[in-house]
C-alpha positions, -999 to 999 in steps of 0.1 A, spaced: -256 317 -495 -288 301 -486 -306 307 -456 -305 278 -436 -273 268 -451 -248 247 -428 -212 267 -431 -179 268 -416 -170 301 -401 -134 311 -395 -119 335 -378 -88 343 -365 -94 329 -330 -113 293 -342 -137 276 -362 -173 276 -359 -202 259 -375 -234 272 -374 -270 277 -398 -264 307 -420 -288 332 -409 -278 367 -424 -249 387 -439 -243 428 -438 -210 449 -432 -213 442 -400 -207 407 -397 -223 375 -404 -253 359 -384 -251 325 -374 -282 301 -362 -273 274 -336 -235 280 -336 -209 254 -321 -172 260 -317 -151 233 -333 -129 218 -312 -103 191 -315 -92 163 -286 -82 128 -289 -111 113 -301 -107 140 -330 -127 167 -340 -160 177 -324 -187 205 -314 -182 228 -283 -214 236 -260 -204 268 -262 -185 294 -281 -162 301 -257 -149 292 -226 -170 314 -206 -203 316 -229 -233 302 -227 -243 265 -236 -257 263 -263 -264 297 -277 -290 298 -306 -278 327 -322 -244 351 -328 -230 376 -349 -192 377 -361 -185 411 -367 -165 416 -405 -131 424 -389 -121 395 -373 -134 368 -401 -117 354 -422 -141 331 -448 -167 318 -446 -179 283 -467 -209 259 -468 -195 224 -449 -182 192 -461 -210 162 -463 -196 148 -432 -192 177 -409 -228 187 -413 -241 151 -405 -221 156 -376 -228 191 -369 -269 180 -376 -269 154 -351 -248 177 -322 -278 197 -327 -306 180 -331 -298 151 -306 -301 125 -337 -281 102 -345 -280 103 -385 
């Protein structure tokens, strides 16, 4: 995978969206990382990653053992996941 690369990240806990930043045993590094969450209006970003994280982190690493694939996003969730965090409207 590319650097730079918008993926879906999934792991036993969630789903997270991010910019592809790195890959080794230990985990995978993500670039601007939001949680994907899912409410009545349907799916969207979290500010955070967790309940109790920081907004809007810039960067995280999923260590190996609790992923379970990752995969570059659909055409529509990276227009949606571009203008979450960019502040665009594309």
């Amino acid at each position: 995978m590319k650097k730079g690369t918008v993926v879906s990240l999934v792991t036993l806990t969630g789903e997270f969206v991010g910019k592809f930043e790195d890959h080794t045993s230990a985990g995978v590094k993500l670039k601007d990382p939001r949680w994907v969450i899912h409410g009545e209006q349907g799916m969207g970003f979290a500010h955070g990653l967790c309940s109790t994280g920081k907004n809007d982190p810039t960067n995280v690493e999923f260590f190996s053992g609790g992923i379970v694939f990752v995969t570059e996003c659909n055409e529509d969730v990276e227009k949606a996941y571009r203008s979450a965090t960019s502040g665009l409207i594309l």
